[in-house]
TORKOL-4160 file (C-alpha; in steps of 0.2 Angstrom, whole numbers, padded with zeros to 4 digits, m for minus):
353
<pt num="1" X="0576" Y="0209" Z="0265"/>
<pt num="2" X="0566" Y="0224" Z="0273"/>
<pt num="3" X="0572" Y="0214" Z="0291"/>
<pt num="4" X="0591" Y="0212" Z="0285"/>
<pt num="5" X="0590" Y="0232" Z="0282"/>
<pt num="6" X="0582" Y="0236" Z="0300"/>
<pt num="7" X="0594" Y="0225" Z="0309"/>
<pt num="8" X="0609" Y="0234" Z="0301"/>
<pt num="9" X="0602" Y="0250" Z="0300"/>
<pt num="10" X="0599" Y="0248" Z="0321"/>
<pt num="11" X="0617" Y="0242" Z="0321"/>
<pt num="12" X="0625" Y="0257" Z="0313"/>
<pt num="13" X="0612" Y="0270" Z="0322"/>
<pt num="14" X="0616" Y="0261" Z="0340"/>
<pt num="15" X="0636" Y="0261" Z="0336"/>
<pt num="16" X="0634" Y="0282" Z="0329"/>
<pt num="17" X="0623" Y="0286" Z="0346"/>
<pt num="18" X="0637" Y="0277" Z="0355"/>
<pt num="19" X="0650" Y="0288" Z="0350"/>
<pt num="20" X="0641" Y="0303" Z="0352"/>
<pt num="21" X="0635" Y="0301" Z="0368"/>
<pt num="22" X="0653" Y="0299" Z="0375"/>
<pt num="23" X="0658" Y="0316" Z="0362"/>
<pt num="24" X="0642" Y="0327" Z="0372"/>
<pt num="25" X="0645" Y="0318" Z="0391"/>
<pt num="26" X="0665" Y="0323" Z="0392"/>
<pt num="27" X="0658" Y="0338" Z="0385"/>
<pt num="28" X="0647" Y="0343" Z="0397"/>
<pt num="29" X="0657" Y="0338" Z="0414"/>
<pt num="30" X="0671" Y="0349" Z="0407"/>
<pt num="31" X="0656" Y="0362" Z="0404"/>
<pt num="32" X="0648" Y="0361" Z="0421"/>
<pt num="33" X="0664" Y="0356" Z="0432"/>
<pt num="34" X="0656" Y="0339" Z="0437"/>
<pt num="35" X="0661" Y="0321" Z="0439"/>
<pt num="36" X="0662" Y="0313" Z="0422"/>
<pt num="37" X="0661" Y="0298" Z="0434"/>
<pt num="38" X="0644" Y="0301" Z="0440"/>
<pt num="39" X="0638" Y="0307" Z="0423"/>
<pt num="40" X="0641" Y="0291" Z="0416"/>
<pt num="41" X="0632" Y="0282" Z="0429"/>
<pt num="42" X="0617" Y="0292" Z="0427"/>
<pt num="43" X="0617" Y="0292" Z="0406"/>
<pt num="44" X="0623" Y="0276" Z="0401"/>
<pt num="45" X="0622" Y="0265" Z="0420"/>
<pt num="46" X="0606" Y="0267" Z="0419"/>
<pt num="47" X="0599" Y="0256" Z="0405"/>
<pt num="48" X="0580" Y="0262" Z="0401"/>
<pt num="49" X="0578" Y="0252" Z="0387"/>
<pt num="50" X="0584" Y="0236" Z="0397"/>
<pt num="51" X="0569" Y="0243" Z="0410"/>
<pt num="52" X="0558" Y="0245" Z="0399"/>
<pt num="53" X="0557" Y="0227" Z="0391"/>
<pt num="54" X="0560" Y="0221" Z="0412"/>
<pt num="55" X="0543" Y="0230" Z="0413"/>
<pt num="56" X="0535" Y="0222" Z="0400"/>
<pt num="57" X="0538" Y="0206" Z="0402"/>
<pt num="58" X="0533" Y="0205" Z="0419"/>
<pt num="59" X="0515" Y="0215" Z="0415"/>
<pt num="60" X="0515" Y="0201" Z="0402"/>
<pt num="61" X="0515" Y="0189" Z="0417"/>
<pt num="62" X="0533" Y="0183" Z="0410"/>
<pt num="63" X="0541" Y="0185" Z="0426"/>
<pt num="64" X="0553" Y="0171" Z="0426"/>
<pt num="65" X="0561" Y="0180" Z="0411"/>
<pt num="66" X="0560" Y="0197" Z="0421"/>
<pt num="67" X="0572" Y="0191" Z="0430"/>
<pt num="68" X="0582" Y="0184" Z="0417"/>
<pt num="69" X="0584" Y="0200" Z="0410"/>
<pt num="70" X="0592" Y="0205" Z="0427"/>
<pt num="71" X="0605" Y="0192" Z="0428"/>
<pt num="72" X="0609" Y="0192" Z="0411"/>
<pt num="73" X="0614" Y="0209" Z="0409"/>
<pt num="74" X="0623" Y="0213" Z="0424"/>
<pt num="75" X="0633" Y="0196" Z="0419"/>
<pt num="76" X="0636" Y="0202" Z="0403"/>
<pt num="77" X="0644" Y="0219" Z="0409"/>
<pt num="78" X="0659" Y="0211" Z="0414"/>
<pt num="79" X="0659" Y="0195" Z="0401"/>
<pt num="80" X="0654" Y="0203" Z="0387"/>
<pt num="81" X="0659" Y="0221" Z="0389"/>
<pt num="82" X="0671" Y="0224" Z="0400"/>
<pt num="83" X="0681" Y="0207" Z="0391"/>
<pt num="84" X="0679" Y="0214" Z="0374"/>
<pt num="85" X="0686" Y="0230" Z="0380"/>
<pt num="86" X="0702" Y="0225" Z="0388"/>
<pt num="87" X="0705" Y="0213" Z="0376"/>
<pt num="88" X="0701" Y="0230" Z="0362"/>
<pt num="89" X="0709" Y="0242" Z="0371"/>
<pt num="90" X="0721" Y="0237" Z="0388"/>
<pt num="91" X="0719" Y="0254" Z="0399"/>
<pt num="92" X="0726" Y="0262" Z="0413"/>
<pt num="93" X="0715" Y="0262" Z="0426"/>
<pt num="94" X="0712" Y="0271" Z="0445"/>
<pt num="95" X="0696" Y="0272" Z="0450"/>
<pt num="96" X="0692" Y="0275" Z="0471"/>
<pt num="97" X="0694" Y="0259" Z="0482"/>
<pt num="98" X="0675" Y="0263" Z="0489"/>
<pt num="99" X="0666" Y="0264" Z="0471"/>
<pt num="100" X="0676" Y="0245" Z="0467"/>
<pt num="101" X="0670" Y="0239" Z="0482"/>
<pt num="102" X="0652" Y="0244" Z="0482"/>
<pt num="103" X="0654" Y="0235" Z="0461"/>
<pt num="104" X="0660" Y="0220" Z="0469"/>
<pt num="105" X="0649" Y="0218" Z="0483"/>
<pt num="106" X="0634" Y="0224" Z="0472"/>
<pt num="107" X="0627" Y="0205" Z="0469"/>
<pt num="108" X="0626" Y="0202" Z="0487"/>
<pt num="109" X="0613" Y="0216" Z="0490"/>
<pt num="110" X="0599" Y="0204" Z="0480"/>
<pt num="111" X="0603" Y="0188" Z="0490"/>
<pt num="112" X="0593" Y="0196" Z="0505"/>
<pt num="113" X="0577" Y="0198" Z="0494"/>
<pt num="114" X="0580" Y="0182" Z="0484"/>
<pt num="115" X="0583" Y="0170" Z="0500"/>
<pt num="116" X="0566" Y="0175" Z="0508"/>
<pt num="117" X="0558" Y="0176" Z="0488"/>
<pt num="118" X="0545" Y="0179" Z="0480"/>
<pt num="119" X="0552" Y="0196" Z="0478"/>
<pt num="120" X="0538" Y="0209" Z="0481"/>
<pt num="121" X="0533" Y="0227" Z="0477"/>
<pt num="122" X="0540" Y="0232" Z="0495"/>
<pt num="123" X="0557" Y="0224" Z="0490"/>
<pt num="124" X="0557" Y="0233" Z="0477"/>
<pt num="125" X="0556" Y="0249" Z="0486"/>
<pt num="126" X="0571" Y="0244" Z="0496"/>
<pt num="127" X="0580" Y="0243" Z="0479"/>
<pt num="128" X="0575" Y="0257" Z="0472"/>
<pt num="129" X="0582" Y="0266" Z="0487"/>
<pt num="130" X="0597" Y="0256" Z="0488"/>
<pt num="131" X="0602" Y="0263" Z="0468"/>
<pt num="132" X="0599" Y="0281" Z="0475"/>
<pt num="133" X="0611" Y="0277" Z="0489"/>
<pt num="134" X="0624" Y="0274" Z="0477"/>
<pt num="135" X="0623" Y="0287" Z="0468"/>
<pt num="136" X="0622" Y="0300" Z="0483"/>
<pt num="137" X="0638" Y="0293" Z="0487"/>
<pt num="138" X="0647" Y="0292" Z="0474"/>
<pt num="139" X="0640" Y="0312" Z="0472"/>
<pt num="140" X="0645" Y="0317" Z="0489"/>
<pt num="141" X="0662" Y="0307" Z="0487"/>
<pt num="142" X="0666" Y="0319" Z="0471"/>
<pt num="143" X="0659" Y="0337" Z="0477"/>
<pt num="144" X="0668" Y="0334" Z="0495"/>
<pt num="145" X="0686" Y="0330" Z="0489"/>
<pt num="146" X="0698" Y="0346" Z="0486"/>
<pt num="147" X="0705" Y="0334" Z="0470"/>
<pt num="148" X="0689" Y="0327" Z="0462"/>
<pt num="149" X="0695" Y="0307" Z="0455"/>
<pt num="150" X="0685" Y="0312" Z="0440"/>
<pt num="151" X="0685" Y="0331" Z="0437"/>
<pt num="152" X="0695" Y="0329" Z="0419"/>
<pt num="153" X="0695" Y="0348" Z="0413"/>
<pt num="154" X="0713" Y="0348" Z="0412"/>
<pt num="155" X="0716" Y="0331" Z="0407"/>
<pt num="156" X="0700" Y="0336" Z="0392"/>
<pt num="157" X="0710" Y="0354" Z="0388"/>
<pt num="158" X="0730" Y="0343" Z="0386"/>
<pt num="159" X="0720" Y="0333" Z="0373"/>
<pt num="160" X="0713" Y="0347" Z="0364"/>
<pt num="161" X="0732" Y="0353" Z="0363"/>
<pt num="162" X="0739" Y="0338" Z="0359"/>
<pt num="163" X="0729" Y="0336" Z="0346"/>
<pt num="164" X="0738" Y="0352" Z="0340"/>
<pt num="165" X="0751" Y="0344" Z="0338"/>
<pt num="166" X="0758" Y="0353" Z="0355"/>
<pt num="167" X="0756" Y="0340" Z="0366"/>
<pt num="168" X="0774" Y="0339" Z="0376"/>
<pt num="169" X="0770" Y="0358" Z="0381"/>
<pt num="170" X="0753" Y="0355" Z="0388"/>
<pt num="171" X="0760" Y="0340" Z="0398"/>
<pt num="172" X="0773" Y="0352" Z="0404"/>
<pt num="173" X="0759" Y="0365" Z="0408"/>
<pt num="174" X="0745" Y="0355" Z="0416"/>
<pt num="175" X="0745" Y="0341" Z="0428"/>
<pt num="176" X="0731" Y="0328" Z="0430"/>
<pt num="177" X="0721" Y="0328" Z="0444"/>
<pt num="178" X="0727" Y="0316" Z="0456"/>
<pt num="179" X="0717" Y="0297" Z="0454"/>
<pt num="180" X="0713" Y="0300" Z="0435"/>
<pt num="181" X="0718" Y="0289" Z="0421"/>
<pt num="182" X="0725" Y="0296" Z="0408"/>
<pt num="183" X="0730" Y="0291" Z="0389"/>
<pt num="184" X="0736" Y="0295" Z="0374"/>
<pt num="185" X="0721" Y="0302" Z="0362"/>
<pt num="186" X="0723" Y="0297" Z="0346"/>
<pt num="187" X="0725" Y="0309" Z="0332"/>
<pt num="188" X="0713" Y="0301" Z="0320"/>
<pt num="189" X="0699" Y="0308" Z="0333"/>
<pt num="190" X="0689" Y="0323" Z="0334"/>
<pt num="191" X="0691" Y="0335" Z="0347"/>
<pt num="192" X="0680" Y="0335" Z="0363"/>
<pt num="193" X="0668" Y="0350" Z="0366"/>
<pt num="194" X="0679" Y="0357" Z="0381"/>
<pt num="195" X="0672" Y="0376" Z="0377"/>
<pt num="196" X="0654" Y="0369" Z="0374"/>
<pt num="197" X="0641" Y="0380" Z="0382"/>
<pt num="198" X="0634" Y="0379" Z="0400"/>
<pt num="199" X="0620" Y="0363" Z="0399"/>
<pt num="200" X="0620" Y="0359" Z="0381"/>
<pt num="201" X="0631" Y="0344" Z="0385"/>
<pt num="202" X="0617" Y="0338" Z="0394"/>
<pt num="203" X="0605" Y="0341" Z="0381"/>
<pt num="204" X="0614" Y="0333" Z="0370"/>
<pt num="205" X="0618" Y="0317" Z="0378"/>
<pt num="206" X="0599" Y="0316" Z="0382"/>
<pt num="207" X="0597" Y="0317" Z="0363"/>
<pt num="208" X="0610" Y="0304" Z="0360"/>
<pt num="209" X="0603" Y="0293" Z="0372"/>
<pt num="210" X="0585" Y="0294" Z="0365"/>
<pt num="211" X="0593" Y="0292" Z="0348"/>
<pt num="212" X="0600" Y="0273" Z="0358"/>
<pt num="213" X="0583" Y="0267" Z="0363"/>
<pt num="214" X="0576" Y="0271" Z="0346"/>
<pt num="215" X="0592" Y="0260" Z="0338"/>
<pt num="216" X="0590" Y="0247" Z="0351"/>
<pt num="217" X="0570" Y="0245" Z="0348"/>
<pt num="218" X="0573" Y="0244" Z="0329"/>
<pt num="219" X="0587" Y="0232" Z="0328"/>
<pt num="220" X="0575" Y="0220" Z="0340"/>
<pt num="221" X="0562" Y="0222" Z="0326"/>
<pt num="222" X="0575" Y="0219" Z="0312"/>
<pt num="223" X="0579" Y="0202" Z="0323"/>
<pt num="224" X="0561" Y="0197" Z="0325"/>
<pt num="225" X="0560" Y="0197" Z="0306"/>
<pt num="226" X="0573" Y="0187" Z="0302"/>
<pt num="227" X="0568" Y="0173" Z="0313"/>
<pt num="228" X="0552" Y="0174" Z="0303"/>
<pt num="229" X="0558" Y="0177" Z="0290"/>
<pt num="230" X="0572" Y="0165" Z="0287"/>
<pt num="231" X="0565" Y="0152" Z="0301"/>
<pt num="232" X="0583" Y="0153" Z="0311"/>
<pt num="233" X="0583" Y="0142" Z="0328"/>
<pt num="234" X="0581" Y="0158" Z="0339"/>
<pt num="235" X="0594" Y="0151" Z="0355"/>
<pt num="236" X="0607" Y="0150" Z="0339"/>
<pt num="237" X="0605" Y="0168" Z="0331"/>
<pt num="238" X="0602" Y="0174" Z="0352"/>
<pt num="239" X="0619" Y="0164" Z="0356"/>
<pt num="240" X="0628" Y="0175" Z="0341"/>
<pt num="241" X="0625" Y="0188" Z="0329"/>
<pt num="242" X="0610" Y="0194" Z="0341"/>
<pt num="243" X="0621" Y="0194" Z="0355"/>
<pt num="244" X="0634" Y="0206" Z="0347"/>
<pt num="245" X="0622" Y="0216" Z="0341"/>
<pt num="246" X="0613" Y="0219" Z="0358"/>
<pt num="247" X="0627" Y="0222" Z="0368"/>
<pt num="248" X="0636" Y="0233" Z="0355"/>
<pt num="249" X="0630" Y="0247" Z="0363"/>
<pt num="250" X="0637" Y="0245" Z="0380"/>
<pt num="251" X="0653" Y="0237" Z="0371"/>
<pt num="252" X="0654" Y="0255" Z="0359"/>
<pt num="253" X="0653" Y="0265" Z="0378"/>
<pt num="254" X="0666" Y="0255" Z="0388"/>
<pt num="255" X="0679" Y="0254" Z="0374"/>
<pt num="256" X="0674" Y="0272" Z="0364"/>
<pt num="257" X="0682" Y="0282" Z="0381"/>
<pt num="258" X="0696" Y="0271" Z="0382"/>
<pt num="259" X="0703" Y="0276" Z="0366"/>
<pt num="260" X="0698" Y="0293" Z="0367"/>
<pt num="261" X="0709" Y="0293" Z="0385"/>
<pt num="262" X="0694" Y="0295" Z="0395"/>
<pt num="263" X="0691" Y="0278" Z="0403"/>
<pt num="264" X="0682" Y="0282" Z="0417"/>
<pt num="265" X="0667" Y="0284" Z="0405"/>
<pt num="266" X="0669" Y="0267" Z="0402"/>
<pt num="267" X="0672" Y="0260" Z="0419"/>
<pt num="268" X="0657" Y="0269" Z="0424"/>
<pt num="269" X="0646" Y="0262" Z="0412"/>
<pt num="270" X="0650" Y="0244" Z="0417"/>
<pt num="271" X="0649" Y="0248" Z="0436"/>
<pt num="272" X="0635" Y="0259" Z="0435"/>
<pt num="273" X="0625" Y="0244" Z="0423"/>
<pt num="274" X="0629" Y="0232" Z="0435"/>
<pt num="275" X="0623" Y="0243" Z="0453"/>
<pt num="276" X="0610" Y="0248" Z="0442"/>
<pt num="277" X="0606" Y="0231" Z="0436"/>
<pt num="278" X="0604" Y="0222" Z="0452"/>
<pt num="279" X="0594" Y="0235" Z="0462"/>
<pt num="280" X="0584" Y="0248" Z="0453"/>
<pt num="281" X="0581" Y="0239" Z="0438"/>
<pt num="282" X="0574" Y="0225" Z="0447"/>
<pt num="283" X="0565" Y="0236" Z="0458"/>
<pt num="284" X="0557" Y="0246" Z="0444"/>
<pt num="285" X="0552" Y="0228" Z="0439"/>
<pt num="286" X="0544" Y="0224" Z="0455"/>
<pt num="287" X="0535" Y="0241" Z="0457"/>
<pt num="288" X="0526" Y="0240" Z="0438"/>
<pt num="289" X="0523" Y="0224" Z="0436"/>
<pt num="290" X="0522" Y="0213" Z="0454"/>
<pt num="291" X="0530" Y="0201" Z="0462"/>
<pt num="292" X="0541" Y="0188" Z="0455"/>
<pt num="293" X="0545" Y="0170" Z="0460"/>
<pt num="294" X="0562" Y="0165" Z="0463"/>
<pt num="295" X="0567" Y="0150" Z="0453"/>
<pt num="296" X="0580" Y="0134" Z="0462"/>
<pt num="297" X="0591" Y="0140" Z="0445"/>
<pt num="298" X="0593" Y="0159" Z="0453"/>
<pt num="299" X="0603" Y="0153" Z="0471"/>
<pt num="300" X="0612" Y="0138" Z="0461"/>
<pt num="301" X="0618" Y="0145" Z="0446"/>
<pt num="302" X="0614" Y="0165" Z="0442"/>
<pt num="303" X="0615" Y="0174" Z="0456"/>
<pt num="304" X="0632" Y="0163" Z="0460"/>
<pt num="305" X="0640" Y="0167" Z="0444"/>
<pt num="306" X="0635" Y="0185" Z="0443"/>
<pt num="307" X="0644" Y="0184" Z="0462"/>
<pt num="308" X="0659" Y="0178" Z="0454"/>
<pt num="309" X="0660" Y="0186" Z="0438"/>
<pt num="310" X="0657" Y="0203" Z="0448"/>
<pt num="311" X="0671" Y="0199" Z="0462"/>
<pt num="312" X="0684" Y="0196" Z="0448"/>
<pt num="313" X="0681" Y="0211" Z="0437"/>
<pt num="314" X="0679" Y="0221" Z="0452"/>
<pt num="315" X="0699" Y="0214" Z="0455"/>
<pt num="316" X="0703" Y="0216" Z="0437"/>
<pt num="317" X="0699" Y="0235" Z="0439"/>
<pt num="318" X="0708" Y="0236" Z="0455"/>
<pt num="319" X="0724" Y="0231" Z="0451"/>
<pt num="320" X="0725" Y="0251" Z="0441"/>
<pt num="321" X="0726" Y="0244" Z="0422"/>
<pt num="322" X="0714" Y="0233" Z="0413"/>
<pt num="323" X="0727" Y="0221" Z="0404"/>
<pt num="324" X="0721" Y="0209" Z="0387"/>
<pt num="325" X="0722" Y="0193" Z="0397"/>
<pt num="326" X="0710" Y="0198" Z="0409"/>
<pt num="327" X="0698" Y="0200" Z="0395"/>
<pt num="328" X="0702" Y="0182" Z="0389"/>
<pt num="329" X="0698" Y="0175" Z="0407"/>
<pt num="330" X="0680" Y="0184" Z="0408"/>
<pt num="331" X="0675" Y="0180" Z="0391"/>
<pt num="332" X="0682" Y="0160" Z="0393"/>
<pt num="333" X="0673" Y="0163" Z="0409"/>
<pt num="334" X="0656" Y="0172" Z="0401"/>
<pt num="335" X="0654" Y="0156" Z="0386"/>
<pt num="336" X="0657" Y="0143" Z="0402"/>
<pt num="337" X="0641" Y="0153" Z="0409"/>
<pt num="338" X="0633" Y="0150" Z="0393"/>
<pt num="339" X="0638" Y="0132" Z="0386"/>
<pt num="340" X="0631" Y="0125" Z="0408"/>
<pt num="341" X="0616" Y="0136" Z="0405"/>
<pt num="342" X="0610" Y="0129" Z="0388"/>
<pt num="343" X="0616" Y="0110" Z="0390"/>
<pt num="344" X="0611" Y="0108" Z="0408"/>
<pt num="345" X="0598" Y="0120" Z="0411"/>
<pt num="346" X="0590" Y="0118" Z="0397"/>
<pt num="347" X="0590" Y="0135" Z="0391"/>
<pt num="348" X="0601" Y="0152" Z="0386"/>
<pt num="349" X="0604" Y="0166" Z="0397"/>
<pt num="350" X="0586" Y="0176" Z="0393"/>
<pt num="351" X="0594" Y="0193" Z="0392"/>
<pt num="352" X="0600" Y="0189" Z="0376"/>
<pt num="353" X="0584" Y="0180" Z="0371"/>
């Protein structure tokens, strides 16, 4: 029983830390004037707690699953995530041509290292670098341009007045920022902290994020103990309930922004998880813990499907609105992924393991 509690008191903490950390980012970038964009690359792209199980495993000597680890969560992003969310919550969407392209292309950056494998600590230098590139980018893009795509004050201060109940006045008085998307905000939601003070948005989202690990790391306990506990086949409960519960956080931040009318958190989270995914987490991975060997099951099936599932959400994203049906094909495409890895592999996706 103490197991069942863990598990759902880790689900509920991981599903509130969700929410707030979206309430205290759109906070903050109204606060400081910056991207909202770029904050969510930097707080929720950047999975710590996938690193830091990456890291152990491979000082473990578990490096085959390491790697696992990598391709399972970028795939997941965009069949898991990014499906649940247009299927939850179709969204109007118009993120920058460049940042779509650099998601879609992301994959391709690890073939390099994987075709002349086993990947070393110097690859993952070249990784690590790579991610910062990205994100200099994506910083320079937004600072350069006269209408930042992201800078959402305005769109931040309509909501707070349609809340009101004066929302055909403040659409009258204020006009988006050319390239955001916006959406109607729900009543039933609480305001965002437009007027909150200089920096404590960032203090607060560093909170909420800790507040994420700590909710992952005990729900994984709670899961442990009911595979003891009740002897459950562990590629069953990994294939469902565990499944859910470890991606609910990612799920909570792609699908939480949407309904509050701020999607680009959302988008930014699953484009961020993926660049992320495939070069800085794995070089973390590389500089911690060693090399790793490259397996014939990475060039035949991963790394070709994360290729493809990439490609198409990156079209998906493109096209300026995330429709339902798009989330069907991802997610019928995300369970295909699963049913050829488990029958003819031979095993489950290890991210979800």
């Amino acid at each position: 029983m103490i197991s069942i509690l863990f598990f759902l008191v880790g689900a509920a903490l991981l599903v509130y830390c969700a929410e707030k950390l979206v309430f205290y980012l759109v906070g903050a970038a109204a606060g400081l004037h910056i991207s909202v964009f770029l904050l969510a690359i930097v707080f929720t792209g950047i999975e710590f707690d996938d690193v830091a199980l990456g890291v152990a495993l491979n000082l473990e000597d578990l490096d085959g699953v390491a790697l696992g680890t990598v391709f399972g969560t970028a795939i997941s992003m965009t069949g898991i995530v990014l499906a649940l969310a247009a299927i939850i919550k179709p969204t109007r969407v118009n993120i920058p041509r460049s940042y779509v392209t650099i998601f879609a292309l992301s994959p391709l950056a690890m073939l390099p290292f994987v075709l002349t494998g086993p990947l070393t600590t110097s690859d993952g230098v070249l990784l690590v670098l790579l991610f910062a590139g990205f994100i200099t980018y994506v910083a320079a893009c937004e600072l350069r341009s006269t209408t930042p795509v992201f800078r959402n004050a305005e769109i931040l201060e309509q909501m707070e007045v349609s809340t009101a109940g004066t929302a055909g006045s403040a659409t009258s008085a204020t006009t988006p920022s050319v390239g955001t998307a916006v959406a109607e905000r729900p009543t039933d939601l609480p305001p965002f902290p437009v007027n909150q003070p200089r920096l404590a948005g960032i203090g607060l989202a560093l909170l909420a994020l800790v507040g994420l690990v700590a909710a992952a790391t005990l729900t994984s306990e709670g899961i442990e103990g009911i595979l003891d506990d009740f002897s459950i086949e562990g590629t069953l409960f990994g294939a469902t309930i565990a499944t859910l519960v470890l991606t609910l956080e990612d799920i909570f931040l792609t699908v939480g922004p949407n309904r509050r009318g701020v999607s680009e958190i959302g988008i930014g989270n699953v484009i961020g998880s993926v660049v992320f995914g495939v070069t800085a987490k794995l070089g973390i991975i590389l500089l911690t813990g060693g090399s790793i060997e490259i397996g014939d099951d990475v060039l035949a099936w991963h790394l070709p499907v994360l290729i493809v599932m990439t490609g198409l959400a990156a079209y998906f994203i493109s096209t300026g609105r995330l429709r339902r049906h798009h989330g069907f094909v991802l997610l019928a495409l995300y369970l295909v992924y699963w049913v050829v890895s488990y029958t003819v592999l031979g095993e489950a996706p290890l991210e979800m393991d």
